[in-house]
C-alpha angles and dihedrals in degrees: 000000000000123000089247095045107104095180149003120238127216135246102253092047094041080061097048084050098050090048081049096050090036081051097057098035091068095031109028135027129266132187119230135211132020098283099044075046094055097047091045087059105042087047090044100236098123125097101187139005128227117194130185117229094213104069126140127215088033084205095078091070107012084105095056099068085060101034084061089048100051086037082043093235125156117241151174150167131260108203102235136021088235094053092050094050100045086053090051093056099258134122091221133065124260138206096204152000140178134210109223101166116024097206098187102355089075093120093044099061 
């Protein structure tokens, strides 16, 4: 497990994550990649954090898991880049996106 991942989530959540972030891809709008991240939280737009856990090097996100918790913003970790970004509509990996508006996905978060 990376140095910034501060838990490991479970298959049944990491499903219900990956129908949430499918959701508002399609509904709603996301931000994708660190920087776009990054912005969403510091201007408090963004509902909910997704992180990859394969990220290298691990610098480029170790700030976002306490940047979410000193904004208060819930977050959690996808395993791979490629798994975030297929779920987030892209052909490439990614090491991060945010929700900022949940479209349809309103009850579920």
């Amino acid at each position: 497990m990376a140095e910034y991942v501060k838990f490991s989530v479970g298959k049944e959540l990491k499903e219900k994550q990956f129908e949430l972030i499918e959701k508002v891809t399609k509904t709603g709008k996301i931000r994708i990649g660190v920087n776009e991240t990054t912005k969403a939280i510091e201007r408090g737009k963004a509902k909910i954090i997704f992180i990859a856990e394969d990220v290298s090097p691990q610098e480029l996100v170790m700030h976002l898991p306490l940047l979410c918790e000193e904004k208060k913003i819930p977050y959690s970790f996808i395993s791979t880049k490629k798994e975030l970004g297929e779920k987030a509509g892209i052909a490439v990996g990614t090491a991060s996106i945010a929700l900022i508006e949940e479209g349809s996905a309103k009850k579920e978060l």
